[in-house]
C-alpha positions in Angstrom: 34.2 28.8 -10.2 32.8 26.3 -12.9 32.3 27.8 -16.4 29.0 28.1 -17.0 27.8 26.3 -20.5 25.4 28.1 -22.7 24.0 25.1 -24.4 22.4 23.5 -21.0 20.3 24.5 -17.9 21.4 23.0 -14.4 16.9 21.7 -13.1 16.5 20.7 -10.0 13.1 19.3 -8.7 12.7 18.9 -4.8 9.9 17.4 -3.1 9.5 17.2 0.9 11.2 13.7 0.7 14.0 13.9 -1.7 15.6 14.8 -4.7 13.9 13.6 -7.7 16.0 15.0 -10.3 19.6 16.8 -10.6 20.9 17.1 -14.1 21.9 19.7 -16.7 19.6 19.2 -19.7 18.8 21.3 -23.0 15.6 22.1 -22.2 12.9 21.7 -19.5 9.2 22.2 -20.0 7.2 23.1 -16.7 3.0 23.1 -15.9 2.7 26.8 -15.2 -0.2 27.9 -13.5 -1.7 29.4 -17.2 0.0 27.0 -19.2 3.0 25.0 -20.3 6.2 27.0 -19.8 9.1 25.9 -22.4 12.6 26.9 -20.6 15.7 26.7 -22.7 19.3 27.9 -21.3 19.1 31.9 -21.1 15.8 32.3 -20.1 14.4 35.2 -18.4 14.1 35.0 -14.9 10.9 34.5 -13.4 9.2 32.5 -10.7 5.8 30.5 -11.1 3.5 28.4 -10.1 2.9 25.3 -10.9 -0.5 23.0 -11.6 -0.5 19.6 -11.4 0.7 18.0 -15.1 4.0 16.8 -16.5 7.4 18.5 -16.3 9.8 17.3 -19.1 13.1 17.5 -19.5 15.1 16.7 -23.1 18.9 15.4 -22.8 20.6 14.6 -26.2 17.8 13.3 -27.9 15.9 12.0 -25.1 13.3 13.2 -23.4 12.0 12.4 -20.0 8.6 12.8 -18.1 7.7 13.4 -14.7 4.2 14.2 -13.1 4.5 16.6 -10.5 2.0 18.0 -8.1 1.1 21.8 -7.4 4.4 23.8 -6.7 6.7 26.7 -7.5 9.3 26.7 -9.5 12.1 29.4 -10.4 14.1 29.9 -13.2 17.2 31.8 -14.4 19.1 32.3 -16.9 21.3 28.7 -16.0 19.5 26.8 -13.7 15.3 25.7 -13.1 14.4 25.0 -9.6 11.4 23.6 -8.6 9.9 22.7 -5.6 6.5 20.6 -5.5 4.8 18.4 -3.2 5.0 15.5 -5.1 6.8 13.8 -8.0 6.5 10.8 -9.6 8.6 9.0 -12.5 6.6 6.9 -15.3 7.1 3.6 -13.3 6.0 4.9 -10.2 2.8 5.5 -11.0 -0.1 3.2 -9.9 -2.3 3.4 -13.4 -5.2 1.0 -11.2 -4.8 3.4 -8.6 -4.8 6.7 -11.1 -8.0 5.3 -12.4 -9.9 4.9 -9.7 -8.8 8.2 -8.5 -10.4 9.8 -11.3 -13.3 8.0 -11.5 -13.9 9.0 -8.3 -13.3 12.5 -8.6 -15.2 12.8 -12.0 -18.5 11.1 -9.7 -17.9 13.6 -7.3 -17.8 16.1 -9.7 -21.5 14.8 -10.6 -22.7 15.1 -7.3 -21.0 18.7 -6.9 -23.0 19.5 -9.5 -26.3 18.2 -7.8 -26.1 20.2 -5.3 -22.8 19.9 -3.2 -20.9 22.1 -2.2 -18.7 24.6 -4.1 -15.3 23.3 -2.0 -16.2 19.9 -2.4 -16.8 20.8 -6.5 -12.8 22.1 -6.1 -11.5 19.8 -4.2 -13.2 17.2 -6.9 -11.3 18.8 -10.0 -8.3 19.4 -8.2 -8.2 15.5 -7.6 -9.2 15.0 -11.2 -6.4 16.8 -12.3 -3.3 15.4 -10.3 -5.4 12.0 -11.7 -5.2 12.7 -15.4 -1.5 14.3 -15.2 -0.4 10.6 -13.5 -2.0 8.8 -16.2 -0.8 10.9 -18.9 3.0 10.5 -17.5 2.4 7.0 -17.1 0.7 6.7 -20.7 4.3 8.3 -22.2 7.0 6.3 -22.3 4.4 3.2 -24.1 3.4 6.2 -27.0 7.1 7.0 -27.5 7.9 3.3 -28.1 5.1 3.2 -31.0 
């Protein structure tokens, strides 16, 4: 058996299509359902779920973003699993797209507002949210570089 290190935690993040990440980093920060979950090796175990936002990851002095969808993910004391629909790096992301997304979303939101539904009013911030999460992953690596 592999000695465990005390000074890094083995993350893993799975979507339905691949693997998007496999690595042992020094710490991993995760959109919790209530908030922003910081993970360093040792943690407590637990298992949460997760909004749509930004999961980062430091290495050395390096650290990484991600967005990633609604999911689970579940920690112990060595290792961070997590499991989401969807996962995109910085250059993946589609900023014209991400825009428009929201745009629409925050129009629907209006209209929800006026009126609509209650489902459609959740479905409309839900697809504001993943929106904003891209934009602000894809917004990262350009405010780092400043």
């Amino acid at each position: 058996m592999a000695e465990q290190t005390t000074d890094r935690i083995h993350v893993e993040l799975v979507t339905p299509d691949k693997l998007m990440l496999r690595e042992d980093v020094l710490a991993v920060s995760l959109p919790g359902r209530e908030g922003y979950l910081g993970i360093l090796p040792g943690h407590a175990p637990l298992l949460t779920e997760l909004k749509p936002g930004q999961l980062s990851y430091t290495d050395e002095a390096v650290s990484h973003y991600l967005f990633v969808s609604g999911g689970f993910a579940e920690v112990q004391p060595h290792r961070v699993t997590v499991l989401v629909e969807a996962s995109e790096r910085p250059e993946e992301i589609d900023v014209e797209r991400a825009k428009r997304a929201q745009q629409r979303a925050e129009e629907r939101l209006r209209k929800a507002g006026a009126g609509e539904s209650e489902i459609d009013a959740l479905r409309a911030q839900a697809a504001l949210q993943r929106a904003m999460a891209r934009l602000e992953v894809a917004e990262r690596p350009k405010q780092e570089q400043a």
